[in-house]
C-alpha positions in Angstrom: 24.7 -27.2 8.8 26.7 -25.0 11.3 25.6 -24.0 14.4 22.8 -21.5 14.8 24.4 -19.2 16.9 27.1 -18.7 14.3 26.7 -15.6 12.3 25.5 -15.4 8.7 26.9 -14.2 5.8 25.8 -12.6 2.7 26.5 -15.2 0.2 24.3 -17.8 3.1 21.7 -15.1 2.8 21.7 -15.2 -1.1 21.3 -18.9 -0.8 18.4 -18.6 0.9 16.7 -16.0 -1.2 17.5 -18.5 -4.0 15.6 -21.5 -2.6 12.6 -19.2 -1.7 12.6 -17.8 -5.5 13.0 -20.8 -6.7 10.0 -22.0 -3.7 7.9 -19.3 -5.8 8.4 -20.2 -9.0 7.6 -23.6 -8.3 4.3 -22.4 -7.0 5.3 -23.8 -3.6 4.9 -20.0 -1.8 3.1 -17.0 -2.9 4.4 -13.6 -3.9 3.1 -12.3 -0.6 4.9 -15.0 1.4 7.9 -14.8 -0.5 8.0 -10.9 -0.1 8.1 -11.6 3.7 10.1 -14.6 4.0 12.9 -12.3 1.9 12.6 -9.5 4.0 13.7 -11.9 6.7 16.0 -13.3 4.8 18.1 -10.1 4.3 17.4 -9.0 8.3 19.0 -12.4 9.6 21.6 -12.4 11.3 22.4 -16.3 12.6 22.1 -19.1 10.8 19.4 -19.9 13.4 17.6 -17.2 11.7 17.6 -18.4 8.3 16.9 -22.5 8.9 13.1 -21.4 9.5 12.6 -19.7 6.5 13.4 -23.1 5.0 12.2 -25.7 7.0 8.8 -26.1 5.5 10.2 -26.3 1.8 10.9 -29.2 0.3 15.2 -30.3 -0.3 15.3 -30.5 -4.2 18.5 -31.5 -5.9 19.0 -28.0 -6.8 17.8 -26.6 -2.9 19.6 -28.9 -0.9 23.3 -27.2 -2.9 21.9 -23.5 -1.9 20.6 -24.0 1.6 22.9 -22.2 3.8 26.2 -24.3 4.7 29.1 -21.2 4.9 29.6 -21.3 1.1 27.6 -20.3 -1.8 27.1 -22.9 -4.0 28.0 -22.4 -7.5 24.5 -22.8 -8.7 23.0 -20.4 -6.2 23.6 -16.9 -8.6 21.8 -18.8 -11.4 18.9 -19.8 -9.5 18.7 -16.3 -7.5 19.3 -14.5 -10.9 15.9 -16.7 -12.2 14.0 -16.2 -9.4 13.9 -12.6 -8.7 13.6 -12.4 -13.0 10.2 -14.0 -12.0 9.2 -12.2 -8.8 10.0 -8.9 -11.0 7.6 -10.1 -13.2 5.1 -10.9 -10.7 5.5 -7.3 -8.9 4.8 -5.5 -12.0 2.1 -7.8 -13.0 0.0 -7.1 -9.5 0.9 -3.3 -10.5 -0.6 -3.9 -13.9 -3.7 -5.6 -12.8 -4.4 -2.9 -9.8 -4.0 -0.2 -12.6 -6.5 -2.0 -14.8 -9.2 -2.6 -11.3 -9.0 1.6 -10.1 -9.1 2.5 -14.4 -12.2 0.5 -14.6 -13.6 1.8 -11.0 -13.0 4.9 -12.2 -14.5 4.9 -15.8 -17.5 3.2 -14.7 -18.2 5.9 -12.3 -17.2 8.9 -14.7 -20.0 6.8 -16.9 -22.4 6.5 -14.2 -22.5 10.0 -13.5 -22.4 11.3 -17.2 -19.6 13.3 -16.6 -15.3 13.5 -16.3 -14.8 13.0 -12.6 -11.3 13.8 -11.2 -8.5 10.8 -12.0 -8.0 9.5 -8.3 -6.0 6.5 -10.0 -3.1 8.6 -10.7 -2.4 8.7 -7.1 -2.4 4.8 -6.9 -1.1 3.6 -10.3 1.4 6.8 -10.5 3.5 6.1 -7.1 3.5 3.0 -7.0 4.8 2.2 -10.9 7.5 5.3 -10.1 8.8 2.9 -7.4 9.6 0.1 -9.2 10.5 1.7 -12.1 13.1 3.1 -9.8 13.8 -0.3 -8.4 14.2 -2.5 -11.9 16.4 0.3 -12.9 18.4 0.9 -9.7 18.7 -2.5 -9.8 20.1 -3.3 -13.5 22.6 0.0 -13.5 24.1 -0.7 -10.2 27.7 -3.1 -10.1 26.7 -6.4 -10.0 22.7 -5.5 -11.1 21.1 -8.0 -13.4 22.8 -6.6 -16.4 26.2 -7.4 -15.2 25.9 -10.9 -14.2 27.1 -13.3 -17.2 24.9 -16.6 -17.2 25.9 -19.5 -19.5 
């Protein structure tokens, strides 16, 4: 492990994010944990910064290759590749479920009352599906995105 004073650099950083991802799908951290522990990840700046965000997962043979050394491992794109695959379908799937929750609110009071009540969920299911619509397809149509990496 180098020393944590020494800076990071993005491939360590991608490393990282590929353990946690993996850490989620494994059911070892939840989606809010690894939201935050990411944001981290991608604000470090030390190797001392990233060893944390680690430390309480366990070293799998697959983990202990993409935990940050000064190289990306060759595995690491695979596994980071997979695991935000799955956190993007666990973003959109708390967006689903939220849009289903304010649609019933708000058909159970338009039924209540007997009449059509103003759609308030449009201003929680609109914005917040825009934004990661914007995100999966920034993400894909941008060099290097999703689409363009080749996994055999």
């Amino acid at each position: 492990m180098p020393e944590p004073h020494l800076r990071a650099a993005d491939a360590d950083r991608t490393a990282v994010a590929a353990v946690l991802g993996q850490a989620m799908s494994e059911g070892r951290l939840t989606v809010a944990e690894y939201d935050e522990r990411l944001a981290q990840v991608y604000a470090a700046r030390t190797f001392g910064e990233l060893t944390p965000l680690t430390a309480d997962l366990p070293r799998t043979a697959g983990a202990s290759a993409a935990r940050p050394t000064g190289a990306l491992a060759e595995t690491a794109p695979a596994a980071a590749c997979e695991g935000s695959a799955r956190a993007l379908w666990a973003v959109w799937g708390s967006w689903a479920s939220t849009a289903l929750i304010v649609l019933a609110v708000w058909a159970v009071s338009c039924v209540a009352t007997g009449e059509l009540r103003y759609f308030w969920p449009f201003w929680v299911i609109a914005p917040w599906g825009a934004m990661l619509a914007f995100g999966t397809l920034g993400d894909r149509l941008r060099p290097g995105g999703r689409d363009d990496r080749r996994l055999t």
